[in-house]
C-alpha positions as CSV (number, residue, x, y, z in Angstrom):
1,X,0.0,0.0,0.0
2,X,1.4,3.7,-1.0
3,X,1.1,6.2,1.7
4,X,-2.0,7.8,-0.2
5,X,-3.8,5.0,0.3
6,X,-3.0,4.6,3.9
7,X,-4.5,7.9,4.3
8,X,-7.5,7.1,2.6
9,X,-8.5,4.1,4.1
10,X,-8.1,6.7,7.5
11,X,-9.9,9.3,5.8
12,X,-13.1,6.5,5.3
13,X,-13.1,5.3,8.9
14,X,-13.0,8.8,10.5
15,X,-15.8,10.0,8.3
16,X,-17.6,7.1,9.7
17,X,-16.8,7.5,13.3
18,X,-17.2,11.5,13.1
19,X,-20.9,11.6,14.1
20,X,-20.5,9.1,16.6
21,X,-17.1,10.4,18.1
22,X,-18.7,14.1,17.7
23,X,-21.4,13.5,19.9
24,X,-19.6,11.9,22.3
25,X,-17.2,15.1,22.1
26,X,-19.9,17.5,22.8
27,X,-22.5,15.9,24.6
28,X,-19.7,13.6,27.5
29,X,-16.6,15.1,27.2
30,X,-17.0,18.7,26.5
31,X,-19.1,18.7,29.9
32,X,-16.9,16.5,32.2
33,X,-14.0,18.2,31.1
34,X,-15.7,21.9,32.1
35,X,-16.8,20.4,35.6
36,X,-13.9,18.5,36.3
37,X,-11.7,22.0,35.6
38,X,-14.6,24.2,38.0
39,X,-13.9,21.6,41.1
40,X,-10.5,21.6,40.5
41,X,-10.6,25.4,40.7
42,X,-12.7,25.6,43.6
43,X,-10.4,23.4,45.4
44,X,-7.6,25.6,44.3
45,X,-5.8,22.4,42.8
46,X,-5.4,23.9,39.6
47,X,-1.9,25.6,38.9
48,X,-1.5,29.2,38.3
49,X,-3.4,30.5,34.8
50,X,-1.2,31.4,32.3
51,X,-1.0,34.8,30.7
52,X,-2.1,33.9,27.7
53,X,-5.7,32.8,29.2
54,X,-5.9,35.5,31.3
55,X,-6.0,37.8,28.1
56,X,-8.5,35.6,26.4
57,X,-10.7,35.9,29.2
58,X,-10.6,32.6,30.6
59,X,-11.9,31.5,27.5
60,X,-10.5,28.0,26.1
61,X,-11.1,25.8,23.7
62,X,-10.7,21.6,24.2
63,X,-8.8,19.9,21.6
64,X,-8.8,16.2,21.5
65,X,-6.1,14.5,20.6
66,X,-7.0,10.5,20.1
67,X,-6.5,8.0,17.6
68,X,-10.4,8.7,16.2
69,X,-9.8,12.3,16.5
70,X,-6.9,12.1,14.2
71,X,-8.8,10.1,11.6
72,X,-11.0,12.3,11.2
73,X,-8.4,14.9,10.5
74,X,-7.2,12.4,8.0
75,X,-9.5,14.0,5.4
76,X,-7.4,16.7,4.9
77,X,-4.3,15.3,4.9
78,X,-5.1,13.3,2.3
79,X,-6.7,16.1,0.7
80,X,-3.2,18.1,0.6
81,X,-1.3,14.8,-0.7
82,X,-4.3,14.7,-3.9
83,X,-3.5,18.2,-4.1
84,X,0.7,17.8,-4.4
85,X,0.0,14.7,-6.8
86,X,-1.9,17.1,-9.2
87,X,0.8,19.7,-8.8
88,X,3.3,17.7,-9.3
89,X,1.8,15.8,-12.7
90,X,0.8,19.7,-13.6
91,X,5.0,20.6,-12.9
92,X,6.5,17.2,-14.9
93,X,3.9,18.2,-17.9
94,X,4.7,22.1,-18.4
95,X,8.2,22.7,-16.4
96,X,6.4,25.0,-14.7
97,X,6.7,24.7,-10.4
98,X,4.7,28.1,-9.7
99,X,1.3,25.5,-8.8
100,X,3.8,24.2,-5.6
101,X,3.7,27.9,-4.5
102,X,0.0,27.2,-3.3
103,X,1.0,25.3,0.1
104,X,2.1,26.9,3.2
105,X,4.5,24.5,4.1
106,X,5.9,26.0,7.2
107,X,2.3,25.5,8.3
108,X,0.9,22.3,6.1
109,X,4.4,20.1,7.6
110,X,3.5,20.6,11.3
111,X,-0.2,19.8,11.1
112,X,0.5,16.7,9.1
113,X,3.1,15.8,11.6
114,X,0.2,16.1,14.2
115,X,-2.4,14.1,12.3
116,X,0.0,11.4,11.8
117,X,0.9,11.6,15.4
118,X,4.3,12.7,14.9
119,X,5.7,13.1,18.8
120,X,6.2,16.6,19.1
121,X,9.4,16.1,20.8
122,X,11.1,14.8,17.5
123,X,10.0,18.3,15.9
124,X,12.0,20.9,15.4
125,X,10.1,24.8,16.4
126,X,10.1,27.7,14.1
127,X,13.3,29.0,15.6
128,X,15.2,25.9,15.1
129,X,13.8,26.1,11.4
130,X,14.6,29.4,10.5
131,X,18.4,29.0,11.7
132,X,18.7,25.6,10.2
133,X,17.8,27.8,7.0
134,X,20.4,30.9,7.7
135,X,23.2,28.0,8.1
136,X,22.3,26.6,4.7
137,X,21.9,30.0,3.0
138,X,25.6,30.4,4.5
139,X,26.4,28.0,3.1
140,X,25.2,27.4,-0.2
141,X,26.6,31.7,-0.2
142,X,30.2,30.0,0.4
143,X,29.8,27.4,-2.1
144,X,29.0,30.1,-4.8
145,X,31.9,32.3,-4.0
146,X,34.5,28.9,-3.4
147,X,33.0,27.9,-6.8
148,X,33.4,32.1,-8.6
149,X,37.0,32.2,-7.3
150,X,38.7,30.6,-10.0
151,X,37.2,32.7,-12.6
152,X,37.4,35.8,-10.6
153,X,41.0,35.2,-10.3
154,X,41.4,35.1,-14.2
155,X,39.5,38.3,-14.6
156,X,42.2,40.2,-12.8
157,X,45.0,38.0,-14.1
158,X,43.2,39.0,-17.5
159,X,43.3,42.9,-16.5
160,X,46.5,42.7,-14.9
């Protein structure tokens, strides 16, 4: 089996399980969670709030992470690998890579990391990224000017 069809064999059972794993969402969890968080608040077991909830207003969302919730995200992972197989036919056809300018892969990468349930630990963040970049502009900067030298040099041999 190819990855794509890995996904979509996810994709099918998480659109099956949605309405029953939605409901259970919203009409269990979604509950038990907000009570469980209001006695552990009154008994002042909670730790401090953060900043960033304080700002929000003590507003929050829950986000479940499970194997069911995942396949149902699966949809649009797939989705995204349909749409880099048409781009890339669309590139080997005409030459042209401008359709692969489409994705937002500084976002798409980490979001398909967490649908396939990618530990976040073997991540690197956005920092790490960027500098990982800057080193291998540096580099591929040195290369360029290593690889220039010789023909440099025989310009000013040339005008010399």
């Amino acid at each position: 089996m190819t990855a794509t069809e890995v996904m979509e064999r996810a994709r099918e059972k998480g659109a099956l399980l949605s309405p029953t794993m939605g409901r259970s969402q919203t009409e269990y969890l979604g509950p038990l969670i907000e009570r469980e968080l209001d006695v552990l608040a009154q008994q002042g077991l909670l730790p401090e709030m953060p900043e960033e909830l304080i700002e929000a207003g003590t507003e929050f969302d829950t986000i479940y992470d499970s194997p069911l919730s995942r396949a149902q995200r699966a949809e649009e992972a797939t989705g995204l690998m349909r749409l880099m197989e048409w781009a890339s036919a669309h590139v080997q056809i005409t030459g042209d890579p401008s359709p692969l300018d489409w994705v937002d892969w500084d976002a798409a990468l980490p979001e398909l990391a967490d649908i396939s349930a990618v530990p976040f630990r073997w991540m690197r963040n956005m920092k790490g990224v960027e500098e990982l970049r800057a080193s291998r502009a540096q580099q591929q900067q040195m290369q360029t000017m290593i690889e220039a030298a010789p023909a440099a040099a025989g310009l000013v041999k040339a005008a010399g």
